[in-house]
C-alpha positions as CSV (number, residue, x, y, z in Angstrom):
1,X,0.0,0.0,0.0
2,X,1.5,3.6,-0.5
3,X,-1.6,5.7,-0.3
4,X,-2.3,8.0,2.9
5,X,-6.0,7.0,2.5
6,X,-5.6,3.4,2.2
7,X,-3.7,3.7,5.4
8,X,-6.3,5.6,7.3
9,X,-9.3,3.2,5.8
10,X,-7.0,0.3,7.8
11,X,-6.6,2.1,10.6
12,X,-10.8,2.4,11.1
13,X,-10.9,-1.2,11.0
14,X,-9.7,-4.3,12.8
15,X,-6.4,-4.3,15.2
16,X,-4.7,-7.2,17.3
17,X,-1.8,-6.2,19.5
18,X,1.4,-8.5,19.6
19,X,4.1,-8.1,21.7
20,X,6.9,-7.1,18.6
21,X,4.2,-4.8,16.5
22,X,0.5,-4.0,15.8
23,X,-1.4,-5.2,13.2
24,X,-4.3,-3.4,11.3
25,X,-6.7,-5.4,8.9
26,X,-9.4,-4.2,6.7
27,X,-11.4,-6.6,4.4
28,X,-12.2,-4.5,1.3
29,X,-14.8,-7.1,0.0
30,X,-13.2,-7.7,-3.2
31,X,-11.1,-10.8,-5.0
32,X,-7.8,-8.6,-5.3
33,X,-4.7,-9.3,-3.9
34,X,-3.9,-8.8,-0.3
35,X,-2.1,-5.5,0.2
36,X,0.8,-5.2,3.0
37,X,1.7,-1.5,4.1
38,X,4.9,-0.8,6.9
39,X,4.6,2.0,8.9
40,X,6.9,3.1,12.1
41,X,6.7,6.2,13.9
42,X,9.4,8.6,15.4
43,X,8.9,7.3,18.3
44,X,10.4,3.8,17.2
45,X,14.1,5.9,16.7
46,X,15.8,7.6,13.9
47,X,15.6,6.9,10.6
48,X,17.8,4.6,10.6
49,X,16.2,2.5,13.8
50,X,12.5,3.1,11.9
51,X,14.1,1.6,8.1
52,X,15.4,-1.4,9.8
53,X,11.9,-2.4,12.2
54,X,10.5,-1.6,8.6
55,X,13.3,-3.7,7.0
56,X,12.4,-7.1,9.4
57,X,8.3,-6.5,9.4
58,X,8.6,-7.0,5.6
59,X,11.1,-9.8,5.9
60,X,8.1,-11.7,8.5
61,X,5.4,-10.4,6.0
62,X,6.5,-12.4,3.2
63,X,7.1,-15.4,5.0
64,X,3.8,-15.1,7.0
65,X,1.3,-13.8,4.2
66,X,2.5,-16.2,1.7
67,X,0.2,-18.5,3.5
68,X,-1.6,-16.7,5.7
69,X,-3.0,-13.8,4.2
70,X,-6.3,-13.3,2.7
71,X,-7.3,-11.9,-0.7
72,X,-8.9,-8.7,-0.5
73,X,-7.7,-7.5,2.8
74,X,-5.3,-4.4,3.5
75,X,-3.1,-5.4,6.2
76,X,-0.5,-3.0,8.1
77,X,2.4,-4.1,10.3
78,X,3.1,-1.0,12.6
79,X,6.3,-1.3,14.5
80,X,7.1,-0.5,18.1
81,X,9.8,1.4,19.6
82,X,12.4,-1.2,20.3
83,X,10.6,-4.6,20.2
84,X,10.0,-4.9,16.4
85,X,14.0,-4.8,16.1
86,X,15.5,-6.3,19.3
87,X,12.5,-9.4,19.0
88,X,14.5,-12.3,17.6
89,X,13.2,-12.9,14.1
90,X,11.5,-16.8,14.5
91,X,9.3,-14.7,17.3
92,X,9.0,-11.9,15.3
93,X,7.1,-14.4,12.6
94,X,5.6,-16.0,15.1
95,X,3.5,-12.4,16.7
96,X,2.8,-11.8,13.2
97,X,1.3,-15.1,12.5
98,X,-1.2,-15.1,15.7
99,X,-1.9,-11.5,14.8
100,X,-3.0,-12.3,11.4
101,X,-5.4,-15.6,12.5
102,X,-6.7,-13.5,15.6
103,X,-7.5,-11.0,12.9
104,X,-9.5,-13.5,10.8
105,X,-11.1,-15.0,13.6
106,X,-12.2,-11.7,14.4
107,X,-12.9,-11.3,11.1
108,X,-15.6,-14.2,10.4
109,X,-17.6,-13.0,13.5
């Protein structure tokens, strides 16, 4: 996703906190792809501390949402000030995985 609007759209919709990051999901009610957008705040650390929590949420998205994600959902990984890049990685995947099946649990309701 690159679009300020798709981002806010996400943010009005579903969350689930894990310890390493938060996850946003909206179901757009369409057969399209599944769309993955990265975010990280000042609060995370400079830029360089914010590109590389960005760097290992995309890393764990592709190996999670190969299997796990849904089409027609938005998802967005939001990164937390030093958890997203002190977590080891296998953890990291691991938050994001239970995130992502809370989310469709939720979801289905």
């Amino acid at each position: 996703m690159k679009h300020r609007a798709d981002f806010v759209a996400a943010s009005k919709a579903l969350r689930q906190s894990a310890q390493s990051m938060l996850v946003q999901a909206r179901n757009r009610h369409d057969e399209n792809p599944a769309r993955v957008g990265f975010t990280c705040s000042k609060k995370v650390g400079n830029a360089v501390a914010r590109n590389r929590a960005k760097r290992r949420l995309r890393a764990a998205a592709r190996s999670v949402f190969a299997t796990h994600a849904r089409a027609g959902f938005d998802y967005v990984l939001i990164g937390r000030h030093t958890e997203t890049s002190e977590r080891p990685f296998d953890q990291l995947v691991s938050d994001l995985r239970s995130a992502v099946n809370k989310l469709h649990q939720k979801a289905d309701q």
